[in-house]
Every structure is written in C-alpha cells, then in structure tokens.
Rosetta silent file (secondary structure, phi, psi, omega in degrees, C-alpha in Angstrom):
SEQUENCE: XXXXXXXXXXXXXXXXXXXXXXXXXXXXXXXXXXXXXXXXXXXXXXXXXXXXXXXXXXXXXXXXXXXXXXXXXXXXXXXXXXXXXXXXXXXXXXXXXXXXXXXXXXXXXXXXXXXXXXXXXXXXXXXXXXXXXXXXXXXXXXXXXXXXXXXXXXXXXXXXXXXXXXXXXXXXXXXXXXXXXXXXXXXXXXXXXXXXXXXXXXXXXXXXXXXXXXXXXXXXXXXXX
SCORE:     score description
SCORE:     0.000 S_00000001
   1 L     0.000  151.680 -173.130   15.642   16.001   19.476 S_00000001
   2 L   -67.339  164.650  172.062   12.944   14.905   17.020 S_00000001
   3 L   -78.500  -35.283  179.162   13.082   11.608   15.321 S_00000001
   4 H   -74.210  -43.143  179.543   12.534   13.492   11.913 S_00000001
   5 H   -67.476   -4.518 -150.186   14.991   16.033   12.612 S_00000001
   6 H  -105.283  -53.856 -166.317   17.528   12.941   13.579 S_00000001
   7 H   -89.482  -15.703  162.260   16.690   11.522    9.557 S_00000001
   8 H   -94.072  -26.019  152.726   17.276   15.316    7.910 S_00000001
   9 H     0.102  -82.824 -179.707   20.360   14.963    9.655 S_00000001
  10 H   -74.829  -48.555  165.449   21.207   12.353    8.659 S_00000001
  11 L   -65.186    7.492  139.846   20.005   12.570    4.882 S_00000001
  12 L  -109.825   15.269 -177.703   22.301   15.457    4.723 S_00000001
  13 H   -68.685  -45.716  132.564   25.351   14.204    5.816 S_00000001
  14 H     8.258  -81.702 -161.132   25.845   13.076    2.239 S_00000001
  15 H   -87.222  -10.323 -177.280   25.318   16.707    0.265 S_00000001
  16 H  -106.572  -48.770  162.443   27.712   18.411    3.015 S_00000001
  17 H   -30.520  -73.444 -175.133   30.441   15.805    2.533 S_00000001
  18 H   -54.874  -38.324 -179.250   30.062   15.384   -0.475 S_00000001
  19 H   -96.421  -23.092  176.246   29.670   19.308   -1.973 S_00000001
  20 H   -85.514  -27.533 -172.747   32.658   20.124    0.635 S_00000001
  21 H   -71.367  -27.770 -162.441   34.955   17.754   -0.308 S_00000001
  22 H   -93.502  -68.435 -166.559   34.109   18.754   -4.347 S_00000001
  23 H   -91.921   -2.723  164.497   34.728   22.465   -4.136 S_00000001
  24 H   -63.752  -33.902 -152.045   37.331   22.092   -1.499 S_00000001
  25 H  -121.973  -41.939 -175.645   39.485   20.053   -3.384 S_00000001
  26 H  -109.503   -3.746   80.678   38.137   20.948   -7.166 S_00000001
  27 L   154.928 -152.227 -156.932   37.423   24.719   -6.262 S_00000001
  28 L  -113.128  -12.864  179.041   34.066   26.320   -7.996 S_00000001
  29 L   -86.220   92.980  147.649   35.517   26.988  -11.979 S_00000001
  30 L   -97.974 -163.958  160.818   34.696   23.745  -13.768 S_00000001
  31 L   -90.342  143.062  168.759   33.957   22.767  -17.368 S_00000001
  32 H   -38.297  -41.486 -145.705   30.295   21.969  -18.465 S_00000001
  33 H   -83.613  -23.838 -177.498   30.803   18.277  -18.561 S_00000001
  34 H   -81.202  -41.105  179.204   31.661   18.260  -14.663 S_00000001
  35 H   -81.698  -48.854  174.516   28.640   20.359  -13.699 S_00000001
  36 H   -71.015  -16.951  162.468   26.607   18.082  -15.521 S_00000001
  37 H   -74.908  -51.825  149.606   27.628   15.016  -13.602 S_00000001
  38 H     5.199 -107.400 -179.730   27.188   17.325  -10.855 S_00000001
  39 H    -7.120  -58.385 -178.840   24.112   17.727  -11.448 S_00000001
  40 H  -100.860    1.982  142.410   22.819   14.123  -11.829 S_00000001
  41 H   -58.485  -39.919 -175.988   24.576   12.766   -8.799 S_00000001
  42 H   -69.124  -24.497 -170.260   22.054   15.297   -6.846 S_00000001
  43 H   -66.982  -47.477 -151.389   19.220   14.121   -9.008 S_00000001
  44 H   -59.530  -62.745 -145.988   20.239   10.303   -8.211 S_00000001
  45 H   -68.676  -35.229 -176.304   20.305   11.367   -4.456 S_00000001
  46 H   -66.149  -57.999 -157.952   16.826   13.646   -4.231 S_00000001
  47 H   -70.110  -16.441  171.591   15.048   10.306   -6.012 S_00000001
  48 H   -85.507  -36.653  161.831   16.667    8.271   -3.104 S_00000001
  49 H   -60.410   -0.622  177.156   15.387   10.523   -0.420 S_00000001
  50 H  -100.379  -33.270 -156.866   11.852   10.930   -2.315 S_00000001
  51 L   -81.670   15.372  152.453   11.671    7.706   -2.760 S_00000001
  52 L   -68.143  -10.600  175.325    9.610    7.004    0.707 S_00000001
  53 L   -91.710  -16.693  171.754    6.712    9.123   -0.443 S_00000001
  54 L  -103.940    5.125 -179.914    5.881    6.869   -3.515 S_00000001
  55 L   -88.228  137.153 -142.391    5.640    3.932   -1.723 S_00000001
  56 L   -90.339  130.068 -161.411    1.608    3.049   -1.687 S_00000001
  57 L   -64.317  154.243  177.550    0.476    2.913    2.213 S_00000001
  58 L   137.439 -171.182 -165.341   -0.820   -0.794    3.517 S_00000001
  59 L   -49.938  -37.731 -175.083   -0.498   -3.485    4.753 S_00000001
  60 L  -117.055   35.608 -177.052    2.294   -4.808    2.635 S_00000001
  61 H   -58.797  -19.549 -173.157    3.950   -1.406    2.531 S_00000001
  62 H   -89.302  -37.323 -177.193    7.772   -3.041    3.212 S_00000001
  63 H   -50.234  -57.247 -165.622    6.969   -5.426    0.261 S_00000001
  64 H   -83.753  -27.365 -163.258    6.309   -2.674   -1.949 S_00000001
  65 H   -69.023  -55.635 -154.093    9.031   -0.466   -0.307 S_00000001
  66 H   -63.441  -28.815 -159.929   12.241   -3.142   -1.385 S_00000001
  67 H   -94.782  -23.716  168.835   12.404   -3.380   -4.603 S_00000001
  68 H   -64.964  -42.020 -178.496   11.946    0.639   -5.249 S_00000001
  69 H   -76.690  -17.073  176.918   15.002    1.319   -2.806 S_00000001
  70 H   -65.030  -28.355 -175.001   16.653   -0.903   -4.731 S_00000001
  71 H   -96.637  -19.472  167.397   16.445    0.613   -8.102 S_00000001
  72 H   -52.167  -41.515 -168.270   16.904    4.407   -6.403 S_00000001
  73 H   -68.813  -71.011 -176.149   20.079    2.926   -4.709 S_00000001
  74 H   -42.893  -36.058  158.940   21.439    1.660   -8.162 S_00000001
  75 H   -58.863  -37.343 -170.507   20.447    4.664   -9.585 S_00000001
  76 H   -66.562  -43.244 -172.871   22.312    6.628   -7.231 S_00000001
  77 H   -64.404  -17.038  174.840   25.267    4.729   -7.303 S_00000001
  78 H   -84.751  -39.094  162.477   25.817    4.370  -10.940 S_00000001
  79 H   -40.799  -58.341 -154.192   24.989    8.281  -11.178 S_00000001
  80 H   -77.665  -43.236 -176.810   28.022    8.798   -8.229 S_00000001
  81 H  -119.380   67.715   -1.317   30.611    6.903   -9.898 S_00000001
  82 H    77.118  -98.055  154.398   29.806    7.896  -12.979 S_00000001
  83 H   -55.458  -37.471 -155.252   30.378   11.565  -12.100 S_00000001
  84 H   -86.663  -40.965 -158.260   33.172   10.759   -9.794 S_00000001
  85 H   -67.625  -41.066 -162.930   35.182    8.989  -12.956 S_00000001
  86 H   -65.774    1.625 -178.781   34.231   11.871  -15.166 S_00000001
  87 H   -67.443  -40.211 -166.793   35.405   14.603  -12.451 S_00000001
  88 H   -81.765  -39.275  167.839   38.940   12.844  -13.177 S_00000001
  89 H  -137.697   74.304 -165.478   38.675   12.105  -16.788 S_00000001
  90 L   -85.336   95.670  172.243   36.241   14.623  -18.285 S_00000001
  91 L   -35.350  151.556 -160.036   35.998   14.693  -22.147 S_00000001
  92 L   -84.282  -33.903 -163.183   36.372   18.225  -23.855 S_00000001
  93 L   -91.381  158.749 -177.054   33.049   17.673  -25.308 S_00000001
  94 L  -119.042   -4.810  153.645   30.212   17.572  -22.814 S_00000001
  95 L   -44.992   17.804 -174.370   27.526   15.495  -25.128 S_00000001
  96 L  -117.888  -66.342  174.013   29.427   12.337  -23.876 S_00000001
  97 H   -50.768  -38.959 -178.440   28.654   12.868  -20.075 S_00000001
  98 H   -52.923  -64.869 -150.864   24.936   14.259  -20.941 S_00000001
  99 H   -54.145  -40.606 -172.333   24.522   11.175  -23.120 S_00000001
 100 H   -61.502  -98.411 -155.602   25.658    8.637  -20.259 S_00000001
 101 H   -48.987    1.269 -174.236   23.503   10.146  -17.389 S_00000001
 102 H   -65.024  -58.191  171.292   20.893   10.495  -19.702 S_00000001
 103 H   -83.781  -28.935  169.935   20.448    6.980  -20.430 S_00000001
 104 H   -43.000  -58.514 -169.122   21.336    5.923  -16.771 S_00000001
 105 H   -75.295   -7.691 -155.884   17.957    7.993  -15.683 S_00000001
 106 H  -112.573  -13.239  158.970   15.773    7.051  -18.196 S_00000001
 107 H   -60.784  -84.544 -170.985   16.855    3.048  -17.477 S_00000001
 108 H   -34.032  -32.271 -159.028   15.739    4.236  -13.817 S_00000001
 109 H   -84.756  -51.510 -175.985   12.835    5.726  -14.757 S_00000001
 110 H   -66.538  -62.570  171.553   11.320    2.940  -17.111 S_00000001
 111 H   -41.781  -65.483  173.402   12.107   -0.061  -13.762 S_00000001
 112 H   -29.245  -70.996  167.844   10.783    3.018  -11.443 S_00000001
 113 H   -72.134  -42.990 -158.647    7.420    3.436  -12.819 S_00000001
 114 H   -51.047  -31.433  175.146    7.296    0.021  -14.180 S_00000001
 115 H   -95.690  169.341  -56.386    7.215   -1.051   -9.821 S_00000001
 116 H   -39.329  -39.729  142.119    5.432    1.192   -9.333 S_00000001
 117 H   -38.242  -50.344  175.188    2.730    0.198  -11.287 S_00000001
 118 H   -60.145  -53.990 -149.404    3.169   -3.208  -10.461 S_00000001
 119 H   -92.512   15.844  166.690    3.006   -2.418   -6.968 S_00000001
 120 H   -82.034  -40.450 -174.350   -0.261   -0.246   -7.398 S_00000001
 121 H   -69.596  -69.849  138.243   -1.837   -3.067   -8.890 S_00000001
 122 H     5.342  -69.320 -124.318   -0.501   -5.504   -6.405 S_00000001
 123 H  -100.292  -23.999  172.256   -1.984   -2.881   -3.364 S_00000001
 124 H   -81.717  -49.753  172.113   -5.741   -2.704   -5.058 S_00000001
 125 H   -23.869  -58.128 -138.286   -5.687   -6.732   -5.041 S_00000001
 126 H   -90.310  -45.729 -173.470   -4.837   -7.125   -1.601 S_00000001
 127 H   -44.605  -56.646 -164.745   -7.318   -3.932   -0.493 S_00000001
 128 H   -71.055  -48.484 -170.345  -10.188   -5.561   -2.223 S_00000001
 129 H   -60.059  -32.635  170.719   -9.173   -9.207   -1.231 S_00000001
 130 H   -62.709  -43.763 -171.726   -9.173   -7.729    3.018 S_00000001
 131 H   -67.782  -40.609 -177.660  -12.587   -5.931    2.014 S_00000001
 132 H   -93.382  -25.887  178.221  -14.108   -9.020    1.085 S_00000001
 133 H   -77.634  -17.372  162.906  -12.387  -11.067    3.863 S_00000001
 134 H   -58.771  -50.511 -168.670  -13.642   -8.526    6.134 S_00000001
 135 H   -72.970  -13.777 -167.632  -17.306   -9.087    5.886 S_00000001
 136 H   -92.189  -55.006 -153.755  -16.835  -12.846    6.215 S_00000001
 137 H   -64.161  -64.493 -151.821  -14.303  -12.775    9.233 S_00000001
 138 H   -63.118  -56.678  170.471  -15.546   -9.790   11.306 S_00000001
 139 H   -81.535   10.932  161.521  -19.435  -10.433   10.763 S_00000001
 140 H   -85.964  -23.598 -168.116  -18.719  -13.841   11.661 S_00000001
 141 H   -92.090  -29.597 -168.262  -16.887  -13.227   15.074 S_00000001
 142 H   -76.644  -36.283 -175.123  -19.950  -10.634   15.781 S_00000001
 143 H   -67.885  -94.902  156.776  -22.956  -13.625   15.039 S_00000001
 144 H    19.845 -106.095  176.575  -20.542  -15.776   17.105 S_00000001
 145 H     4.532  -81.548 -151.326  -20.614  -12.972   19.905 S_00000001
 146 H   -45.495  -32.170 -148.467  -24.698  -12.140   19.660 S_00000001
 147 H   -49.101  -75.185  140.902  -24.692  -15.985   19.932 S_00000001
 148 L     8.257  -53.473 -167.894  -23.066  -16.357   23.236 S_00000001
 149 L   -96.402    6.393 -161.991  -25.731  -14.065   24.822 S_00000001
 150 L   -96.417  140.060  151.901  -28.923  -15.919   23.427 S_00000001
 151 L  -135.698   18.197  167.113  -30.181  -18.319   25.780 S_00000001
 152 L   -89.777  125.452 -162.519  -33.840  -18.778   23.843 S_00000001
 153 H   -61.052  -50.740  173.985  -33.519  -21.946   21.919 S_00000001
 154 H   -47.363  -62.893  176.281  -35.485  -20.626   18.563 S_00000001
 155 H   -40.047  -21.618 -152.075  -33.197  -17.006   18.825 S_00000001
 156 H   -97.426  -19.292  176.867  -30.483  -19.172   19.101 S_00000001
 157 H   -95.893    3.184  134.839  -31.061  -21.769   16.268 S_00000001
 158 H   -18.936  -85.038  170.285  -31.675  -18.650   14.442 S_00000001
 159 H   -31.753  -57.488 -171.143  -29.070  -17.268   15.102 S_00000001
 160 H   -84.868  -55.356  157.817  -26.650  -20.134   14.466 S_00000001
 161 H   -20.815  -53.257 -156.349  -28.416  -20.298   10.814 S_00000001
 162 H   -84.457  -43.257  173.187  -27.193  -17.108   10.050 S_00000001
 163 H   -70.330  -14.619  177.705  -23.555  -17.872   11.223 S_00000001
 164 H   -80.637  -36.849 -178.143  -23.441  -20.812    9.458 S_00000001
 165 H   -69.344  -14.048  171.442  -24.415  -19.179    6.163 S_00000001
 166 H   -69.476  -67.309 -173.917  -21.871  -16.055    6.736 S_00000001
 167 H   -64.116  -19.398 -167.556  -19.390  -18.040    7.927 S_00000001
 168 L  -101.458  -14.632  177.022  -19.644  -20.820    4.711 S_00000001
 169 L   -21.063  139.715  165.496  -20.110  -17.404    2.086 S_00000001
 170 L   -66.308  129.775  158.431  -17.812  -17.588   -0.902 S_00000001
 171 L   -36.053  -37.589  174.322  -15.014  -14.970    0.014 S_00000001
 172 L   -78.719  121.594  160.058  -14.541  -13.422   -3.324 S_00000001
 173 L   -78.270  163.906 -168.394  -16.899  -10.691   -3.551 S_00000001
 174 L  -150.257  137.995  178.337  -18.393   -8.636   -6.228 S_00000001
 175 H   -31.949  -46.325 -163.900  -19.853   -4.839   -6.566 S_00000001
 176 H   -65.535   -3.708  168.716  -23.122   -6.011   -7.304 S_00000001
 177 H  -112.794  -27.700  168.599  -23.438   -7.060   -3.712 S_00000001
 178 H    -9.520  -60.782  179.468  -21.305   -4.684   -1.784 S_00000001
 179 H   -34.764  -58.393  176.211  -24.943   -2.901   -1.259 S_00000001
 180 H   -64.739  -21.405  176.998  -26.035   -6.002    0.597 S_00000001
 181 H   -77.140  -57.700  168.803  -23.065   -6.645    2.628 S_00000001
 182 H   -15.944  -81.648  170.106  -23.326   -3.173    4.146 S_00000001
 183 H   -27.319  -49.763 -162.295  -26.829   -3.740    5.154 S_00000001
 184 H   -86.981  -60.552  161.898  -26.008   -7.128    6.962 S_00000001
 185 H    -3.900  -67.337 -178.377  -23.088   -5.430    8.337 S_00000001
 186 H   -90.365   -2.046 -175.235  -25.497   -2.699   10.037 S_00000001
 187 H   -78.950  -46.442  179.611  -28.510   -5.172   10.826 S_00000001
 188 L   -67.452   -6.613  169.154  -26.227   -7.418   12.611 S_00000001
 189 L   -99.787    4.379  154.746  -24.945   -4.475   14.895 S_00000001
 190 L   -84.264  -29.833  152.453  -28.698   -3.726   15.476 S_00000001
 191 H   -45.290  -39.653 -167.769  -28.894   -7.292   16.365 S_00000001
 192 H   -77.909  -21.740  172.434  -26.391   -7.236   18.417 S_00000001
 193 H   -77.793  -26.802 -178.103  -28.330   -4.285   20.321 S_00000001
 194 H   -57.205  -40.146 -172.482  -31.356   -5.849   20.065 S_00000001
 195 H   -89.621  -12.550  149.611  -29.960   -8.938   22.166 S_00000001
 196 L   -74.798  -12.898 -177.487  -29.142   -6.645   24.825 S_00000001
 197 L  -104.609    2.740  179.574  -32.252   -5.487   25.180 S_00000001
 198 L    58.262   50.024  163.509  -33.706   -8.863   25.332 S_00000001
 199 L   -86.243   98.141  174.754  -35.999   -7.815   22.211 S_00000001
 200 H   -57.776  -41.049 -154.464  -37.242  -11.122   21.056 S_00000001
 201 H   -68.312  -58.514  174.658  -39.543  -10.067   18.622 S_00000001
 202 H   -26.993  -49.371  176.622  -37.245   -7.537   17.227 S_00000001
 203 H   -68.469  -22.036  171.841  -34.187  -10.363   17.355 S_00000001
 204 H   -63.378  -48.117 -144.438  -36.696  -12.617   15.151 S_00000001
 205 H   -59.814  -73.120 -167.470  -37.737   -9.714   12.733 S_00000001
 206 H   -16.010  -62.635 -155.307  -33.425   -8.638   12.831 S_00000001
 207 H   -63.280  -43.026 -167.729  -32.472  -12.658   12.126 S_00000001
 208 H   -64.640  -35.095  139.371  -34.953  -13.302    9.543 S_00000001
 209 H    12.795 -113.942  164.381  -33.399  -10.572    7.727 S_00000001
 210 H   -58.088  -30.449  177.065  -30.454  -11.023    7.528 S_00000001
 211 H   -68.560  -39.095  166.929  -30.589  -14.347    6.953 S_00000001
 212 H   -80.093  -29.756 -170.737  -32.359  -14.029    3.639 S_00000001
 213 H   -61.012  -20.605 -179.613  -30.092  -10.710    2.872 S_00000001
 214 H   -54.558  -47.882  174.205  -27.465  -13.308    3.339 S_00000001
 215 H   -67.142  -52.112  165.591  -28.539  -15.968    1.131 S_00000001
 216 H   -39.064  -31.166 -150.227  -29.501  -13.508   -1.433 S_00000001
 217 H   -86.934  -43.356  166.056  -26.043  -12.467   -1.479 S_00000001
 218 H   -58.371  -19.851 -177.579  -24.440  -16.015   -1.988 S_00000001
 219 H   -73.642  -69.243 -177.987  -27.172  -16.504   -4.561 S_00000001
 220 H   -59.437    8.930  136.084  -25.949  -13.545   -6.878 S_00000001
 221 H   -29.272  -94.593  173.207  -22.621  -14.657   -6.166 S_00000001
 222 H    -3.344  -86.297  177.187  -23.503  -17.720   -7.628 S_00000001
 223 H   -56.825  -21.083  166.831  -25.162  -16.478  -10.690 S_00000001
 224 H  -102.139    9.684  165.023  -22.411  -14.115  -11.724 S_00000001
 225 L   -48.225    0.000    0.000  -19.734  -16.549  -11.556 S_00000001
C-alpha cells in the first residue's frame, strides 16, 4: 500500500469516529446550535489537514512548518471541545454558539496569516542570502578545481588572483550586479573547459576577464553601500 494512501487513512480515522459516534449516539434531528458546532469542528479539522500545503518549500521548511501546526492544532482543539460542551449543554438560542466559534476562527485566522507572513518573509531572506552565498562558495570551489589542473606558473598565478578576489567578495549581494555574477559564473565554466583543452591563450583571455568582471563587481558593491 501507498505511503499517501497510509496518511488518508489515517487522516480519516478522525471524521469516521468521530461522525459515528455523533449520530450513533445523538441520532441525525438536532437543533441549529449543535449543527453549528458541527460544523466548525470539521472546519478546525480540514485547516489541520490543509495545513501542509501552506507551508513555503525550502530549506527551513520544518522551521516554518512548527509554529503553523501549532496554531491549527489549537484551533482544532478549542473548536472540538467547544462543540463537544455545547452538544451537552446547547443554549435555545443559537447566536451564542455562532458567536463563540466565530471568534475562535477569526483569533486563528489573524496568528494564521500573521505566520504566515512572517514565514514568507523569513523564506525570501534566506533564498536571497543562499543566492548570494552561492556565487561566492560554488565559484570558489570551481577556481580552486581549474587551479589544481594548471601546471603553467603565469595560468596559475592567474588563476589564484581570481580565487583570491572571489573568494575575499563581500557576500551580501545586490541586483545591480546579479548581471555580472552570471557572466563570471559562465566564463569560469568556459575556463574550466578551456583548461582541459590546454588553451593557454584562451585561459589568459578567460582569466583576465573574469578577473576584472570580478573586481568590477566588488567595486559597485562598494559604491552602493
């Protein structure tokens, strides 16, 4: 059996307990005020099963995850017994029970989006903060690499120029350079082909390059800071 079919299973073990036990025992003629707790115990429970689908995909996806099941759970649970007292002691009028679950969801609902926001905000930080830590780590480990394979001392003090200025880069990044990181990005995997092919001239042209697109890039850094 599937692992998903194992989890609707399971995530309905709940609504068939729970709805057999209710008209088994309380049969199917209620009062409004009964139906509407009803009601908003199923709501409570659909927003706890939904609420894996709003959590925003990445890295730090459990992080983002905890504090949402947490306010879904409390929603549910204040929603169940909630309904469960008023199933026992259900007012004639049914503006008392509306009024309750009313305010119960719309407390969830304000904490709900409010994380959610938060943790949108949060998930563009960290995206942009990898994205800039990318071009520093990744095209440092490649110059590193190309290095490795050089054994002409000018390619190679070249070379080592260009890793030192990559590798020493401020981290924080900015649009107005984005353009340039790309470029260095793809020059240095043309480098890296280049050095297979024993191209000197080509590995000069490549280094000299990059090495000013590099510099450039730390310069406008610089300046808009």
């Amino acid at each position: 059996m599937k692992k998903r079919n194992l989890w609707y299973i399971l995530d309905s073990i709940f609504l068939i307990a729970f709805n057999s036990c209710f008209f088994l025992l309380k049969g199917s003629k209620h009062p409004l005020p009964i139906w509407i707790s009803y009601g908003f115990i199923h709501l409570a429970y659909l927003a706890l099963l939904l609420t894996p689908y709003f959590i925003r995909k990445g890295s730090a996806s459990a992080d983002y995850g905890r504090p949402l099941f947490v306010i879904t759970y409390a929603f549910f649970y204040i929603s169940y017994y909630t309904g469960v007292i008023n199933f026992f002691v259900y007012p004639s009028d049914y503006t008392i029970p509306l009024v309750a679950h009313i305010i119960i969801t719309v407390v969830f609902l304000f904490f709900f989006i409010s994380n959610l926001l938060a943790n949108e905000y949060t998930a563009d930080s960290i995206e942009i903060r990898e994205i800039e830590l990318k071009y520093i780590k990744e095209t440092s480990s490649k110059i590193k690499s190309i290095l490795n394979k050089v054994s002409d001392k000018l390619l190679s003090n070249k070379i080592e120029s260009i890793y030192d200025v990559i590798h020493g880069s401020p981290s924080k990044s900015s649009i107005s350079v984005r353009k340039i990181e790309k470029e260095i990005i793809e020059l240095v995997q043309n480098l890296e082909t280049a050095v297979l092919k024993n191209d000197k001239e080509y590995i000069l042209s490549l280094s000299n390059r990059i090495l000013h697109l590099a510099e450039e890039r730390n310069r406008l850094l610089k300046l808009s800071n």
